[in-house]
C-alpha positions as CSV (number, residue, x, y, z in Angstrom):
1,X,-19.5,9.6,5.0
2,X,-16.0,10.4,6.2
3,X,-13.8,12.5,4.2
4,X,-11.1,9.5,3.7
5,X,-14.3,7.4,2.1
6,X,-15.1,10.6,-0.1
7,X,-12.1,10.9,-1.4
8,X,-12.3,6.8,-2.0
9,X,-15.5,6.6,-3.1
10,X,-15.1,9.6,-6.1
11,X,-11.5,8.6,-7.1
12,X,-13.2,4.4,-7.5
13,X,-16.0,5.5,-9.0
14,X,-14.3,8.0,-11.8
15,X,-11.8,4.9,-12.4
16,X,-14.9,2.3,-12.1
17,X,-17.1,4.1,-15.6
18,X,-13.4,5.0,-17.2
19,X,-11.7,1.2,-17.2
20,X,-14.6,-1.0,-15.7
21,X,-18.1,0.6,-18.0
22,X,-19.5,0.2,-14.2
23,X,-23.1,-0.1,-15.1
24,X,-26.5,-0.6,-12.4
25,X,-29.5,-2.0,-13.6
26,X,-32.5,-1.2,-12.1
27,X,-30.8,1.6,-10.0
28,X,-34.5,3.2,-9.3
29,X,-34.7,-0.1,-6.8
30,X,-32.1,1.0,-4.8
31,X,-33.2,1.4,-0.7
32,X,-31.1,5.2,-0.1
33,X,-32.7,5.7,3.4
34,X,-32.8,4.1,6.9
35,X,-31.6,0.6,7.6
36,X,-30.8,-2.0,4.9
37,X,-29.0,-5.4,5.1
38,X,-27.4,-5.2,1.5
39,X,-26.3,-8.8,0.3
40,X,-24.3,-9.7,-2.6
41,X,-23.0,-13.0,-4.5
42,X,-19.0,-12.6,-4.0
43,X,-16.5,-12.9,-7.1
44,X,-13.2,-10.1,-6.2
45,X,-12.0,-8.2,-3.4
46,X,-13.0,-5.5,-5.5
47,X,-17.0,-6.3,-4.9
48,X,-17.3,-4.1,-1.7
49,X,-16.2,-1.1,-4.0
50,X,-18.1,-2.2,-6.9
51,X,-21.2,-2.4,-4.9
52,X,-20.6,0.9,-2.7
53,X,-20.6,3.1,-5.2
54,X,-23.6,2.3,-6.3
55,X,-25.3,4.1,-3.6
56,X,-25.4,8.3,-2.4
57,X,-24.1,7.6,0.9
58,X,-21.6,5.0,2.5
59,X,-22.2,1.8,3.3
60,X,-20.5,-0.8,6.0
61,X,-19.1,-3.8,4.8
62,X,-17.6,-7.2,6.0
63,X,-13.7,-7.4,4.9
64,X,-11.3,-10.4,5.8
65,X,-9.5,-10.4,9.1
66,X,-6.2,-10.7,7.5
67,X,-6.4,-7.4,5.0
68,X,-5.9,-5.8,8.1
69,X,-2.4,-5.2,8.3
70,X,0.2,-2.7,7.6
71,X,-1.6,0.4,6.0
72,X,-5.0,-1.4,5.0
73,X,-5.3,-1.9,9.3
74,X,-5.8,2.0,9.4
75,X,-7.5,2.4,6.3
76,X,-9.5,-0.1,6.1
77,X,-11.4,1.2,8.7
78,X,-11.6,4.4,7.3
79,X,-13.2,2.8,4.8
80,X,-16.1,1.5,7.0
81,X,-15.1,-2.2,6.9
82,X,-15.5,-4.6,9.6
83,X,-12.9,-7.0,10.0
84,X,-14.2,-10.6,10.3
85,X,-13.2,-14.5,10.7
86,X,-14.3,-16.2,7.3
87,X,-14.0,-19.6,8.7
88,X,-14.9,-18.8,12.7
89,X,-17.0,-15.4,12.8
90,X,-16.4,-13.5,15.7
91,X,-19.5,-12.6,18.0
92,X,-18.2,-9.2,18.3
93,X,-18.4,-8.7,14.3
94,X,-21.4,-10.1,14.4
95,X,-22.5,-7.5,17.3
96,X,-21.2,-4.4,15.4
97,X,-23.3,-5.0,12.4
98,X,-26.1,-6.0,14.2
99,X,-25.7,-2.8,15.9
100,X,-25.0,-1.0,12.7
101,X,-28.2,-2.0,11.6
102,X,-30.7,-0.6,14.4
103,X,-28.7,2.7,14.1
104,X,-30.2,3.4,10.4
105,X,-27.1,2.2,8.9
106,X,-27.0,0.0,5.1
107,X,-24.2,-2.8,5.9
108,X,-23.4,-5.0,2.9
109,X,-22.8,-8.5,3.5
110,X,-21.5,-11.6,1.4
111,X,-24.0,-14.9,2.6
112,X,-21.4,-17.0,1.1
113,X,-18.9,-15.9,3.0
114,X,-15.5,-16.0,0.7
115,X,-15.3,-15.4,-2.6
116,X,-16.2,-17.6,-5.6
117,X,-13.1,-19.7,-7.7
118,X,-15.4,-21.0,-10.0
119,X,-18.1,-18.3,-11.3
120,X,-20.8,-19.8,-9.7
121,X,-23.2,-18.8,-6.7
122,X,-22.4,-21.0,-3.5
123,X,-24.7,-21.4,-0.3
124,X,-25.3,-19.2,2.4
125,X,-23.6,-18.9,6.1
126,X,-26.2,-19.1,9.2
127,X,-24.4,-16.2,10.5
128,X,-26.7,-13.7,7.8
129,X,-29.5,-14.9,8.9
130,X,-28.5,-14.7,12.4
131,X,-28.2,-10.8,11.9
132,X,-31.9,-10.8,9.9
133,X,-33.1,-12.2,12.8
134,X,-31.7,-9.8,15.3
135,X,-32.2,-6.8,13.4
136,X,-35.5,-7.7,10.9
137,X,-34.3,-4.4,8.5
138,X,-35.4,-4.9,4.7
139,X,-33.1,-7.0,2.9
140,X,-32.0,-6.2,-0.9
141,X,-30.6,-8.5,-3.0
142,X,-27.7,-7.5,-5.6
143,X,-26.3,-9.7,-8.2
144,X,-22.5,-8.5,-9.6
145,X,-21.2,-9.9,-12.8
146,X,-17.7,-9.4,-14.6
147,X,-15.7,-8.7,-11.0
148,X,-14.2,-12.3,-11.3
149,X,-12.5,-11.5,-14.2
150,X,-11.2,-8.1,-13.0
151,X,-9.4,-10.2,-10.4
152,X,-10.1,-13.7,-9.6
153,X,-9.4,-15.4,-6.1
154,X,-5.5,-16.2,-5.6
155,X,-4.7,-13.8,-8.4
156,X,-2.7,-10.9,-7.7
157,X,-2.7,-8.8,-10.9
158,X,-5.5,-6.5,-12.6
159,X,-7.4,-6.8,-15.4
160,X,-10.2,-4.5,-16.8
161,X,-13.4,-5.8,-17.5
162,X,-16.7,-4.4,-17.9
163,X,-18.6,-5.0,-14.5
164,X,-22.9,-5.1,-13.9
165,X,-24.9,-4.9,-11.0
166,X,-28.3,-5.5,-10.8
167,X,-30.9,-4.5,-8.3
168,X,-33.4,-6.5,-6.9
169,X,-36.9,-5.9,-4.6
170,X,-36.2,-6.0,-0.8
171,X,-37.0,-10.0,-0.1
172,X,-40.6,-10.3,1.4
173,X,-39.8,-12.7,4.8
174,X,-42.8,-14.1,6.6
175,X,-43.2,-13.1,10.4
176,X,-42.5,-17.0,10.9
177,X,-39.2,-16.9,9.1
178,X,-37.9,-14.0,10.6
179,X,-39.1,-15.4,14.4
180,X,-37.6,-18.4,14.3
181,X,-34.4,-19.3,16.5
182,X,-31.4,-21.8,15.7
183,X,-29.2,-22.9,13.3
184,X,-31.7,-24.1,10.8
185,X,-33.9,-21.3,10.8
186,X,-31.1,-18.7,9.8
187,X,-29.6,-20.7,7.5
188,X,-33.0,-20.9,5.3
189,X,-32.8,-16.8,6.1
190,X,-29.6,-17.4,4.7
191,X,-30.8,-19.7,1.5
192,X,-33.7,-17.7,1.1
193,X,-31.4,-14.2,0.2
194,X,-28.9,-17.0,-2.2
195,X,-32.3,-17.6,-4.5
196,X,-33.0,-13.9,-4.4
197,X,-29.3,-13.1,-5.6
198,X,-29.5,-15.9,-8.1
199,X,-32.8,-15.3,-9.9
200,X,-31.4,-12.0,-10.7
201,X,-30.6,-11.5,-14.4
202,X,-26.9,-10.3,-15.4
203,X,-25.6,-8.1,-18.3
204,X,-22.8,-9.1,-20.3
């Protein structure tokens, strides 16, 4: 962890427990060590924070191509994000997580893509699946609640909001799912980590 994310990480989480009542439920399933393909439902632009500071060490994330401008282009990096295409994912993001991934690295990753406008949990992307099948690292489900109404898609002001996270088991893939090629086969990867996120409980 760099000293820029650090300084991020302790300054969000202080202001996370003081205005948010941050709170992770079943913390004790958390994977701290080697590889882990973190995935998430996605409800803010303020998820990837939400969810990193729920672990020791930093974590890689996915972050929209077009955040990267002005100031957020050198932070944002500094940050550990990886910029990427919602609508055309770029083989080169796609690389760098993959890559990320056989280095011992936990990279978080939204299946659905963008962020919700209506509350609920959408479909996966094949691209997530893509990287399970290229990597095969344990996959752990986490389910945030409350982020939405922090601040909801095309909103541009704040609110506070108390904000859970819950833990699930790593995902137990059969040889067969994770061997399979094509489209098809990573988007039931993909549909497979959706259930796991949605049969997690939330905390209001």
């Amino acid at each position: 962890m760099n000293s820029f994310y650090w300084f991020f990480y302790t300054l969000f989480k202080s202001a996370s427990r003081a205005f948010f009542s941050h709170k992770v439920i079943h913390r004790e399933k958390l994977i701290e060590e080697g590889p882990v393909l973190i995935v998430s439902n996605h409800e803010s632009f303020v998820d990837p924070p939400m969810l990193g500071i729920c672990y020791e060490e930093g974590i890689y994330f996915f972050a929209r191509k077009t955040l990267f401008k002005s100031i957020f282009k050198w932070g944002l990096p500094l940050c550990q994000a990886i910029p990427i295409d919602q609508d055309n994912p770029d083989p080169k993001s796609i690389k760098q997580v993959i890559g990320l991934l056989k280095a011992g690295n936990r990279v978080l990753v939204f299946p659905e893509g963008a962020r919700t406008e209506d509350g609920s949990i959408h479909e996966g992307m094949a691209g997530v699946g893509l990287i399970l099948s290229k990597t095969k690292v344990p996959v752990q489900p986490l389910r945030i609640h409350g982020a939405r109404e922090i601040l909801p898609a095309g909103s541009a002001r704040m609110k506070f909001h108390p904000v859970s996270i819950t833990i699930g088991d790593p995902i137990d893939f059969t040889a067969e799912e994770l061997n399979a090629k094509g489209k098809q086969a990573y988007t039931h990867l993909a549909q497979r980590m959706m259930d796991a996120i949605r049969a997690l409980p939330v905390e209001e």
